[in-house]
N, C-alpha and C positions, 0 to 999 in steps of 0.2 A: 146342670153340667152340660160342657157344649158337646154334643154327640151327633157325629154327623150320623144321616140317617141310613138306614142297612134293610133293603127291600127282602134282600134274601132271608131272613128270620121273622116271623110275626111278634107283633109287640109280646111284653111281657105280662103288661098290666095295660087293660083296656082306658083309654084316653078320652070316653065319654064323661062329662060333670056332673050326670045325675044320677053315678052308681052310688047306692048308699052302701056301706060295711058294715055290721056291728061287733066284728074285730078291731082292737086295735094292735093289734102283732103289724109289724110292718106298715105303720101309718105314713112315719116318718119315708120311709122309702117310697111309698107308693106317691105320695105329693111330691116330690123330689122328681120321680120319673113322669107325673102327668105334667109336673111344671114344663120336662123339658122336650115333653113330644109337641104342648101346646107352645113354647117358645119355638121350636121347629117350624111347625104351621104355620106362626104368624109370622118369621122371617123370610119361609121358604119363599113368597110371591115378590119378597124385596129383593134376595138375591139374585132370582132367577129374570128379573128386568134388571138389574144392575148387570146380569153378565153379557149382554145384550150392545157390549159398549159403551156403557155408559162412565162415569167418572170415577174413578180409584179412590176417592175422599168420601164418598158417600158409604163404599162400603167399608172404608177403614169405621168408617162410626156406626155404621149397623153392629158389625163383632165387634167395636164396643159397647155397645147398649144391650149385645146378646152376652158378653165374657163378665160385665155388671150384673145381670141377671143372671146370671149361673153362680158367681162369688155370691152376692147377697143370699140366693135361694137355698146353698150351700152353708153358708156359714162360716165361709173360707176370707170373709173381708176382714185386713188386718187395720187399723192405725199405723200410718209412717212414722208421726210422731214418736210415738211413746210404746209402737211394735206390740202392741197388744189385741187379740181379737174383739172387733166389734159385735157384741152379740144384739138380737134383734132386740133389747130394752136400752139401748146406752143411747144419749143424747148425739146425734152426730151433724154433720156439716159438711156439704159439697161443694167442690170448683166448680163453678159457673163459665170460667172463661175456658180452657182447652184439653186438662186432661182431665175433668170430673172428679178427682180422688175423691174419696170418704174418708174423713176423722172426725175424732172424736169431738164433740162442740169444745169440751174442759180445755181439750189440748190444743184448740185453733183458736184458742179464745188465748191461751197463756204464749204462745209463739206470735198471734198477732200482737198482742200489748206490747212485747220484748221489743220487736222488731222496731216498730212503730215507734218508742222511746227511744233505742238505739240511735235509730235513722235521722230522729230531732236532737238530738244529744252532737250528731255528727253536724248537722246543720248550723246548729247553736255556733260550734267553735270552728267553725271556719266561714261562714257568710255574716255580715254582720245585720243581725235578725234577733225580735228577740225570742225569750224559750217560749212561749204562749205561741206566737206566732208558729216557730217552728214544731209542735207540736200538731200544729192544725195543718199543716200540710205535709206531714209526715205520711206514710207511705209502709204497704207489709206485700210479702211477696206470699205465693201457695207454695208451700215446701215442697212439691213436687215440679210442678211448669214454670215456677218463678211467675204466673202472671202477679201484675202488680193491682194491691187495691189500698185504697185510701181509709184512714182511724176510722171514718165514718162508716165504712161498712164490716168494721168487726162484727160478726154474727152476736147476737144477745138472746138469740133462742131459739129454740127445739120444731123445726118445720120439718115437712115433708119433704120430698124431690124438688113436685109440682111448686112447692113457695104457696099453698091454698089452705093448708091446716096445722094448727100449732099442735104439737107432743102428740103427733100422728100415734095411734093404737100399736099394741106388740104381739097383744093374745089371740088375736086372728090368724089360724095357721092359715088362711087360703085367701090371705094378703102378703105382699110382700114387704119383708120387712123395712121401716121407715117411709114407708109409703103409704098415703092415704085412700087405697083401692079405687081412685076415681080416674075419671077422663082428664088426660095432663092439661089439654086446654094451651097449652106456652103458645106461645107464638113462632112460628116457625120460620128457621133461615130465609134470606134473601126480603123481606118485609114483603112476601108475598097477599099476605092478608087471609093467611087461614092459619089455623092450630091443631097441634098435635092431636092424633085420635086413638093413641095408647094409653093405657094405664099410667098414673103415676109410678114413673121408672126412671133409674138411677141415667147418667151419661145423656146424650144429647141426644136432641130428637130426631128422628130419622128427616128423607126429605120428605114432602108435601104432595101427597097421592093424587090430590085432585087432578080432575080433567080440565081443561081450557084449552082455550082456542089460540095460537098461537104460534107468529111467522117467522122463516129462516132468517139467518141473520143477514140477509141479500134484501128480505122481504120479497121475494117470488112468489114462494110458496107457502100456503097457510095450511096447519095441521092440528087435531086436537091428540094434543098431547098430556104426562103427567105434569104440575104445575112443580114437580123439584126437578125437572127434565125438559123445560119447556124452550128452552133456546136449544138449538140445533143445525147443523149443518143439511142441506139440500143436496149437495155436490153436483151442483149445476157451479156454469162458472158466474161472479157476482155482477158482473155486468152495470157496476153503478160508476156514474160519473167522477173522475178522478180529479182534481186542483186544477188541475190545467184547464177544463172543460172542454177541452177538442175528444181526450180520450176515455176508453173507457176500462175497469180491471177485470183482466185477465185471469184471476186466480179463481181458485174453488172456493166456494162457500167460507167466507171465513166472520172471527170474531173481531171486534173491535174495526178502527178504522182501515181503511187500503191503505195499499203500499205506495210510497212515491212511483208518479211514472217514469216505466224506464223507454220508451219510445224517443227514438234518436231521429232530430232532425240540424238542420240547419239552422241557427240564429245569430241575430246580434249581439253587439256588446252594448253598454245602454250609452257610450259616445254614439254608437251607428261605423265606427270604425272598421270595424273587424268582423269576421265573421268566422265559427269555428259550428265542427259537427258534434252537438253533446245531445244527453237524456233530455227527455222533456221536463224532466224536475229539476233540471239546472241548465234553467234557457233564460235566467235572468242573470249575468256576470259580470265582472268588469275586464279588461283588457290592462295590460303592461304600460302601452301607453301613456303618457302624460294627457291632459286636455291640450294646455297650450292655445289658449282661443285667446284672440286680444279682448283686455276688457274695454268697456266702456268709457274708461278714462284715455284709450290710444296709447299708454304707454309703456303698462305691464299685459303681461300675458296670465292665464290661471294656471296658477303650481297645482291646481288640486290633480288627482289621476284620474280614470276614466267615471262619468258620470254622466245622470241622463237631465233633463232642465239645463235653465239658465245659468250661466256662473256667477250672477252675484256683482255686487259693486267692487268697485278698486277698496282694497284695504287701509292704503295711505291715503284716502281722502279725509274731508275734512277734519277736527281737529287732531293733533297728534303732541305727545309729547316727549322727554328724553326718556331714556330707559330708566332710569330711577322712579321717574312719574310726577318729579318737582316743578318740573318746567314746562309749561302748556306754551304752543303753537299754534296759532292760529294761520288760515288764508293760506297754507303753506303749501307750493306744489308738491303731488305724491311722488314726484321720481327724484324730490331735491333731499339730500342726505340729514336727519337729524342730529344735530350739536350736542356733545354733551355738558353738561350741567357745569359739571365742577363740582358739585356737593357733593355729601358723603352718602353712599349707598342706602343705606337704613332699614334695606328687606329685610321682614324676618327669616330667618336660618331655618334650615327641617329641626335644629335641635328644639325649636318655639321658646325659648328663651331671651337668646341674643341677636344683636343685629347686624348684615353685612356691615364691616368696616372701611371698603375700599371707596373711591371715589365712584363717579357715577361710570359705569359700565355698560357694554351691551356682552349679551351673554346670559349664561347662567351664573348665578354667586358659586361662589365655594361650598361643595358637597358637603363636608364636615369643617364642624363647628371648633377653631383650634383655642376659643378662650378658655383661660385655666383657673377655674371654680374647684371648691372647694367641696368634696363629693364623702359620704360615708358608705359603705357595703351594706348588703341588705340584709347583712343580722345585725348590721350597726357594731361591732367589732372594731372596725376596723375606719379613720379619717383620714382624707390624705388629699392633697391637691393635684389632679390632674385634666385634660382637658375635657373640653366637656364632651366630646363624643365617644368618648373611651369609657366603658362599664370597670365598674370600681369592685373586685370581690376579693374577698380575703379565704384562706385555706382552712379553716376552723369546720371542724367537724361537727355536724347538728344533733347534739345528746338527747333531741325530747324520744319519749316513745310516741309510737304511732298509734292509731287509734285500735288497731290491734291489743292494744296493753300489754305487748312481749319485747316487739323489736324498737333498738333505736331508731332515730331518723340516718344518721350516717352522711346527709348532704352537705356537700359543700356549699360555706357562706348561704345558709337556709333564713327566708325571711321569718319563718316561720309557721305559715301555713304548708305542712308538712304535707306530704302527698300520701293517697294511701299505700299501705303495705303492702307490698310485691312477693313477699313468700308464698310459696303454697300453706295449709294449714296443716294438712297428713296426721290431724287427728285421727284415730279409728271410731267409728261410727258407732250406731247404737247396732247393729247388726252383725257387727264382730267379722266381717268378710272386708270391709273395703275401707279405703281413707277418705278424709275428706278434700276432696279436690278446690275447692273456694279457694280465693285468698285467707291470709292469714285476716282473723276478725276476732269479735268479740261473743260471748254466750255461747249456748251451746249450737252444737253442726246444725245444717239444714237434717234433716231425715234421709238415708237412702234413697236416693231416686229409682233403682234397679229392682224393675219388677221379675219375681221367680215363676216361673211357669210347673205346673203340679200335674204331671198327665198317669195315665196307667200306662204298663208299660209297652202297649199297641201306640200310644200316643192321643187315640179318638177321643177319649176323654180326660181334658185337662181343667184347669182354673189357675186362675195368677194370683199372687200374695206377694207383698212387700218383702225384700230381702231382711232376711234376718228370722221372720215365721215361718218359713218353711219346715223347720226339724219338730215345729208343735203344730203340724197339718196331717190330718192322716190321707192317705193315698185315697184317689176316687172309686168307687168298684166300676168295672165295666162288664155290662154284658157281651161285647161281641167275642168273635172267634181271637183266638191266641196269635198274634200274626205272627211270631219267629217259626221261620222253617227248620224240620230238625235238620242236623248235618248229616246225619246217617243215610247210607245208601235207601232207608224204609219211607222215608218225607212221603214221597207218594200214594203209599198202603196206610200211613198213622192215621191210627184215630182223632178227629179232630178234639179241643178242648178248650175254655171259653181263656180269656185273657185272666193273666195269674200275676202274680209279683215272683219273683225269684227261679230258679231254674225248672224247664220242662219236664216231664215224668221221664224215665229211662225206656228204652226201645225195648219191648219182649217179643219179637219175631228171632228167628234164626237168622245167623252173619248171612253166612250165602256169599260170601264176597271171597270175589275168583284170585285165585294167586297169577300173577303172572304167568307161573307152569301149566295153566289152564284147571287147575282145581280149585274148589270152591271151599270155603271155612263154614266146619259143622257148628261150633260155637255160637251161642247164645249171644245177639248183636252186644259188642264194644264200642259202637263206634262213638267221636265226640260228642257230646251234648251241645249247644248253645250256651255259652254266657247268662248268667243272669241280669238282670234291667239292675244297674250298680246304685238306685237311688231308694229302690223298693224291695232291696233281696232280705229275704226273711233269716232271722237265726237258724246256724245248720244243725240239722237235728243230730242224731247218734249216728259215728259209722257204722253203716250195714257192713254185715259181715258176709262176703261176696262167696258164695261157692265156688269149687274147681273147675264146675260146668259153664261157669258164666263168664265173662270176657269181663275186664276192667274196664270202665267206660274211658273212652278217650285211649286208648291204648293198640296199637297196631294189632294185627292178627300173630300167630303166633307161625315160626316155620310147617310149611307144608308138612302131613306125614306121612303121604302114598307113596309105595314103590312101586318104582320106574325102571325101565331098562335103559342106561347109558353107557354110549359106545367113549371109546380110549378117546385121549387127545388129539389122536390126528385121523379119530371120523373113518376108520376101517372096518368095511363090513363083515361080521360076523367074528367083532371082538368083542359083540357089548356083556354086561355085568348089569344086575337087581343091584340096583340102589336106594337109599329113602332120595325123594323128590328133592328135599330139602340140601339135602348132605351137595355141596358142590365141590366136593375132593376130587380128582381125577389121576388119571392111569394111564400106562402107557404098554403096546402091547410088542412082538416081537418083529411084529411086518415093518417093512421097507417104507419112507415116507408116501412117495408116487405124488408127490401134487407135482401139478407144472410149475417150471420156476418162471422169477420173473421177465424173463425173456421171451416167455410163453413158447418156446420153440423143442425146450426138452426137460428133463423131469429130475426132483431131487432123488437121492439112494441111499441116503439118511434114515437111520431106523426110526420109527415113531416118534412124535414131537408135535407141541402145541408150537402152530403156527402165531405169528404177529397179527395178522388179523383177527383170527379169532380172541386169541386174548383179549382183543380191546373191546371185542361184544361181551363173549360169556364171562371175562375178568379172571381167565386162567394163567397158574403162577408157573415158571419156568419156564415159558417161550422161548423157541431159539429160532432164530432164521434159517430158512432153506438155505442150500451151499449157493453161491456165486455161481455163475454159467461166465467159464476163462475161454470159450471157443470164441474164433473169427465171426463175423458175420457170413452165409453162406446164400444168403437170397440172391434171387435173380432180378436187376432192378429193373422199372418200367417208368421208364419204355427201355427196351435192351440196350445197353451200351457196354463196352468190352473195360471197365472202369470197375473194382471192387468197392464194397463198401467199407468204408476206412473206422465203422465204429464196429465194438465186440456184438457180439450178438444178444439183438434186442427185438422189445416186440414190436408188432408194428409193421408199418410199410419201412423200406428206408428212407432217408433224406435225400431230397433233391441231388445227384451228381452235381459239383461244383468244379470241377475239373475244364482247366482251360487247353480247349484244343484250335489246332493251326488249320487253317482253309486258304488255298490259295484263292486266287480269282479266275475266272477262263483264261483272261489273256495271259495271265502266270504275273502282274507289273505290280500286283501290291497282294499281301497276307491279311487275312483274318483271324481273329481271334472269338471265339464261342466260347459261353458255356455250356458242356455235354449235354445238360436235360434240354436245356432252351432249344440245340443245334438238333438234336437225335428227337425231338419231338414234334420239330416239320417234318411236312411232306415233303418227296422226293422233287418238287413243282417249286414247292419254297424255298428249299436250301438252294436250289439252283438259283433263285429269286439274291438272296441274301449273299451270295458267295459273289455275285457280280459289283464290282468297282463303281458302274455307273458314269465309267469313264472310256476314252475312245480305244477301242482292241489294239493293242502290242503286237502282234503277233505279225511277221509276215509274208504275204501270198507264197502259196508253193512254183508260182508259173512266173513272178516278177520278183526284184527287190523292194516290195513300197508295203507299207502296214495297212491292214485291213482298214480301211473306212468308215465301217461301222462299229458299233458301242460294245463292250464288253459279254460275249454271248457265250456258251457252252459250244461242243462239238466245231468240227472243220471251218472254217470262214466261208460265208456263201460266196460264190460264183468268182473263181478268181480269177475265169480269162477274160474278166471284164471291169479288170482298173482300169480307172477316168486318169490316173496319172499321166504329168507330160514326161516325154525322155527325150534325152537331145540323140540323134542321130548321125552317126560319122559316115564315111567312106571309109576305105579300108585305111589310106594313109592319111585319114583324119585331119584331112585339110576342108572338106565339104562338111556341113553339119544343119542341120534341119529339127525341128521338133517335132514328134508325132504322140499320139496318145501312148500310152503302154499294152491296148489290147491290140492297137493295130503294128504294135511291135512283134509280138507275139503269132499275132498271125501270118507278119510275114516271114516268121521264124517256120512257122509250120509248113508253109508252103514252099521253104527251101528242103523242108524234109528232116530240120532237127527241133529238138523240146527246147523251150526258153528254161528251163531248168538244167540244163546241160551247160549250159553258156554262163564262163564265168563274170564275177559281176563287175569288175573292171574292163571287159568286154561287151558286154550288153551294148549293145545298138549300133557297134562299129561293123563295119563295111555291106549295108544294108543299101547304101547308095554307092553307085557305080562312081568309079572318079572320071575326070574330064583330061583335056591337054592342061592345064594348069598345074595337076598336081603332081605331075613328076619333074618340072626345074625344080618346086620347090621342093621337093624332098633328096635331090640334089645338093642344092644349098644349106638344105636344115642339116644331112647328114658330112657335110665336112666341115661347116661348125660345130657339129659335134666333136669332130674329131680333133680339130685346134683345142677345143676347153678342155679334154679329157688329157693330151699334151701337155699344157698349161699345167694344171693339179699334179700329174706325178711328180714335175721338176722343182714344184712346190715343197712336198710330202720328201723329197729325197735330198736335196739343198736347200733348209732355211736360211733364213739371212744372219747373218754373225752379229751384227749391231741391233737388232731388235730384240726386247725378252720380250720373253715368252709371256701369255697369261697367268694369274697367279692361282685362278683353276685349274687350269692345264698341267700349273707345275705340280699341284697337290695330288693330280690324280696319277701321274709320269710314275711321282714316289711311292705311290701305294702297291701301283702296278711291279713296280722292281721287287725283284727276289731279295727279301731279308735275311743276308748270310751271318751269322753269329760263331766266333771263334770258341773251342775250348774252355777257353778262361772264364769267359763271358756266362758260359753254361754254369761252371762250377760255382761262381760269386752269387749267381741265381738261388742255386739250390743251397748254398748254405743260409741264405736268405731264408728261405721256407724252415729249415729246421731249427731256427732260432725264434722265429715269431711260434713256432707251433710249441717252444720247450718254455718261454715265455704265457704261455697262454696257458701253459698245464699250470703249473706255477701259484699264477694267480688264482687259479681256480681252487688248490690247495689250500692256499692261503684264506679265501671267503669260508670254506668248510671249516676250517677249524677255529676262527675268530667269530662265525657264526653260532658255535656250538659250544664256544667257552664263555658268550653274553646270553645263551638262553639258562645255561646253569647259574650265571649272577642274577638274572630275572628270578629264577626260581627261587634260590636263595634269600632276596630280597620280599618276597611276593610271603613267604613264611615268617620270617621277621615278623611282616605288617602282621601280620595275624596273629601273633605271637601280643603283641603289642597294645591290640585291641581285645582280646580275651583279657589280659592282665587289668586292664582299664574297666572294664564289664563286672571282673571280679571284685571290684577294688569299690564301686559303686554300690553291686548288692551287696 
């Protein structure tokens, strides 16, 4: 049995070969277990170099040359065939070539025959060959790997593994069975030149242990190594000379040959044309180019494309003839056009029958063949004339059966070598689990190929058997420990117990296991068991009959039974009530509720009550929510602005003020608009900052008329007796006129003894300059031209002219200006006016009320109908 090995326990039975016993009680078992400690031994030094890195394939064939010797030593190896166990006296017979199976010699001896005839039977009727012949190269596969072997190596009798003794001994228990106890001797993989140094044993031979001497596959380094391990990797890099011979490879130690080089250089193309940057493994190319070189004759050039050498003689030199090939030419120059013939073509056609009919040509003939022969189908059905490149088949369906012996053929126009049969076969097997997946055939299935694997129910010890004997294998015993952990809270305190088939012992410690309410279960442990292993669970025996004390296994704990002090539903101190633990009913007591509501600012006054949150912990019935909080909002918001908070009262900070308020600008010339938190949350530095235009000050000096100069600031405008403006300067009779600044206006305002703010501003700057002799004619002359103009207008204003109208503004606003006198009559016509349109208006308004109110009663009216209508029609259905 394959067991792997368990340091933690000492053997059971001592594994020296020269204990003698003079019991036989437990023989059978004690060789069984020395077999498998000494199969141990002698694998342990293979696997432990195989894990060392070395090749996946060696050790797939160690466990199997170790899983053969566990079934053999066992007793567990079945027959594919005929699914019956091979016991250690029955004639048998091994695969040689890759899965090894064992069967029975009777039964590989009666499947190869089968096959073998079958195979020349199928030969016979479709190659034409005769039956002798195909009998001798007939052919049988292994019912399990399908390798293939020839009639001549039908087994004919009773060897060993080795192939070294005939009807090898049975009654030697401390040989294995079919085996002739000796040194295998085979010769071992790779034709290394040495042989196995095990026992005659089932499966393939391990590798070849020997030492030799033996170099990487760079050949750098030389190492002695095992001789089934003897190629190996260096992981240096391989450093051997690559195709090319300039470079060298780059890669790590590898197997087989290097890789092309990929080192890029510049080359040629093999004209010398061209030049392009490639790998050094493809530095030999041709180019797109043509050659184009004159030849030797001067008067063609070379069609061929880029290439390296000479180009060769002119094509049309000497003799030459027409295209058909009738007519020879001799002396002819190559550039002078060939004549043709005149005769009749006469190439043969692709069909290989007939011959071009045209005259002589150049060119290619006609692709397909149009003469019309007289053609039969290939099941011969069907004769009919048509051309000859056309395939001739008729629709006739092919009735043979295939060599299957079930199904038709079914093909259309079949020649009659019928092809084989395309069905699956979906026999069921001799193993009663699976079908046969082959094509549909003849004889009986191959054998299951599906090997069943038989372990305890740890797994550690297994063996395989062909599907189908598994339910007449009995289970392996194992010694080790039980691996299923129990489920029970105890796994850590249980008793350990060796590996078993069917369910683990029941837990006898106490529960102990805590309720949620923080008490613990006195009860005798329930908790689940493990599953039994579903392949090996034994018949259940009688229901025990469980006491009241002991838990049902697998079965929850039962409700707590301590009592508890639990207060009311709404958590009021010094209401609580003895309860059992378990019991989760609840109560309500006379106190007032007191939580904060959710506005966290004031409290419910609601008598007792399970709140919403708790419900949805403790899962209490009748929750009702604390009352609404209907009050204003009443906080003071931050940063302080004189703005309420516009939602009801909540928890929390409030929301941002959003409230848009007005800020002028210093100079007062444009409005702003803030938001209160953004505005109220600058400093007094900033708003003043924000509040400014950024544009030049409005405002104007107190001591001049002209706008401040500078840009939009807070507070009084700096320095106002010092505008840069210019001001024109009169005399008093404002015939003199000079420009001077405006502070030197100012100042000499001061110095006459009054404030430039006194002075009004259609005055500003006049009689600051003294006047001269000049300017009293003219103010002479100015003022009795005044006096003629002012003349002039009244005689204007007082006699317009008779023959001119007037403007047609003039006149419009003449009449607005005149008093609108209206007569008696005039009045009366008015007012009856109004009390007609107002008796009119009542009127109609009557009129909509009540034609309003005699179409909602037809609405109504009509609106019952329908319903009336549709009830009848409802009833009239069901």
């Amino acid at each position: 049995m394959n067991s792997a090995n368990d340091h933690d326990h000492p053997p059971l039975l001592s594994d020296s070969s020269d204990t003698d016993t003079d019991s036989d009680h437990g023989q059978s078992s004690s060789v069984l277990l020395r077999h498998t400690d000494l199969s141990d031994s002698i694998f342990k030094s293979y696997f432990e170099f195989i894990s060392h890195g070395q090749s996946s394939a060696t050790a797939a064939d160690l466990s199997k040359i170790q899983s053969f010797l566990t079934s053999s030593s066992s007793g567990a190896l079945s027959c594919l065939i005929c699914l019956e166990r091979i016991r250690p006296s029955d004639p048998t017979w091994s695969c040689t070539s890759l899965c090894y199976a064992v069967f029975h010699l009777f039964c590989i001896q009666s499947w190869a025959r089968q096959a073998s005839d079958l195979a020349a039977a199928r030969v016979a009727t479709r190659l034409p060959v005769t039956a002798d012949k195909a009998a001798e190269s007939a052919t049988w596969n292994c019912p399990k790997c399908r390798a293939e072997y020839s009639k001549i190596q039908i087994p004919k009798s009773y060897v060993c593994f080795c192939g070294k003794l005939d009807n090898p001994p049975s009654d030697d228990p401390w040989v294995l069975p079919h085996s002739c106890g000796e040194v295998c001797n085979r010769p071992l993989k790779n034709n290394c030149g040495h042989y196995c140094l095990l026992l005659c044993h089932p499966g393939p031979c391990p590798s070849c242990p020997k030492l030799v001497k033996s170099r990487c596959f760079c050949g750098s380094l030389q190492d002695v190594r095992r001789c089934g391990y003897k190629e190996f990797s260096c992981n240096n890099p391989c450093s051997k000379l690559l195709d090319c011979g300039v470079h060298r490879c780059s890669e790590i130690c590898h197997v087989g040959p290097c890789p092309p080089c990929r080192a890029r250089g510049v080359f040629k193309c093999q004209c010398g044309q061209k030049k392009e940057e490639r790998e050094c493994c493809d530095r030999i190319f041709q180019c797109d180019a043509p050659c184009e070189k004159v030849l030797s004759c001067g008067k063609h050039i070379c069609q061929k494309g880029c290439h390296s050498g000479e180009c060769g003689e002119c094509p049309f030199q000497g003799k030459r003839t027409c295209p058909c090939g009738k007519r020879i030419y001799k002396d002819i120059p190559c550039d002078a056009v060939v004549q043709l013939c005149g005769a009749t073509c006469d190439k043969m056609l692709s069909c290989g029958y007939h011959k071009c009919p045209e005259r002589c040509h150049r060119g290619q003939c006609i692709g397909t063949c149009r003469t019309v022969v007289r053609k039969s189908c290939r099941c011969g059905s069907l004769k009919k004339e048509v051309p000859c490149h056309q395939e001739l088949s008729c629709e006739r369906k092919c009735q043979r059966i295939r060599d299957c012996g079930r199904h038709p053929c079914k093909r259309r126009c079949c020649d009659g070598d019928c092809p084989p049969c395309s069905e699956i076969c979906g026999k069921r097997l001799r193993c009663k689990n699976h079908k046969c997946p082959s094509p549909c055939h003849r004889g009986p299935c191959a054998p299951c190929p599906i090997m069943v694997t038989i372990s305890c129910a740890c797994g550690e010890t297994h063996f395989e058997v062909p599907c189908g004997t598994e339910m007449d294998q009995k289970p392996p015993k194992c010694p080790k420990r039980c691996p299923i952990t129990p489920l029970c809270r105890h796994a850590p305190n249980s008793k350990p117990h060796k590996c078993h088939y069917g369910a683990c012992p029941s837990c006898r410690l106490p529960c102990e296991e805590e309720y949620p309410c923080g008490h613990k279960c006195k009860l005798r442990c329930h908790g689940s068991k493990p599953p039994p292993n579903p392949e090996f669970t034994l018949k259940p025996k009688k229901k025990k009959i469980i006491k009241q004390s002991e838990g049902v296994p697998g079965t929850p704990c039962p409700p707590c039974p301590e009592f508890v002090w639990r207060s009311c539903v709404g958590q009021h101190i010094g209401a609580e009530r003895m309860m059992v633990c378990s019991d989760r009913s609840q109560f309500r007591c006379e106190n007032l509720c007191g939580n904060p509501l959710p506005c966290s600012n004031h409290f419910c006054t609601k008598t007792c009550h399970a709140l919403e949150t708790l419900s949805s912990l403790n899962q209490l019935q009748g929750s009702e929510r604390c009352e609404d909080c209907c009050l204003p909002c009443q906080k003071v918001r931050v940063p302080k602005c004189p703005h309420h908070c516009p939602q009801p009262c909540h928890p929390g900070e409030c929301p941002p003020c959003k409230v848009l308020i007005k800020r002028s600008c210093h100079c007062g010339s444009m409005v702003h608009v803030f938001e209160c938190i953004y505005y109220n949350s600058l400093s007094a530095k900033d708003q003043e900052t924000v509040r400014s235009c950024r544009g030049p000050c409005h405002r104007k000096l107190p001591h001049c008329t002209h706008l401040c100069p500078h840009s939009c600031h807070p507070g009084q405008c700096p320095y106002p007796d010092k505008c840069s403006k210019k001001v024109t300067v009169r005399c008093k009779c404002q015939t003199l006129k000079k420009e001077w600044l405006c502070q030197d206006v100012q100042a000499a305002y001061h110095r006459d003894g009054c404030h430039p703010r006194d002075i009004p501003k259609n005055h500003f700057g006049i009689g600051l300059i003294p006047c001269n002799s000049d300017c009293k004619s003219k103010v002479q002359v100015f003022e009795s031209e005044l006096q003629l103009r002012k003349s002039q207008v009244t005689e204007k204003e007082k006699a317009p002219e008779a023959g001119k109208p007037l403007p047609k503004r003039k006149r419009r606003r003449e009449r607005i200006q005149e008093p609108s006198q209206s007569t008696k009559l005039q009045k009366i016509a008015a007012t009856t006016k109004r009390l007609l349109l107002f008796v009119f208006l009542f009127v109609g308004l009557l009129a909509a009320v009540y034609y309003g109110y005699e179409s909602l009663l037809w609405l109504n009216d009509w609106m019952n109908e329908v319903d009336e209508r549709r009830h009848r029609r409802y009833s009239r259905i069901s």
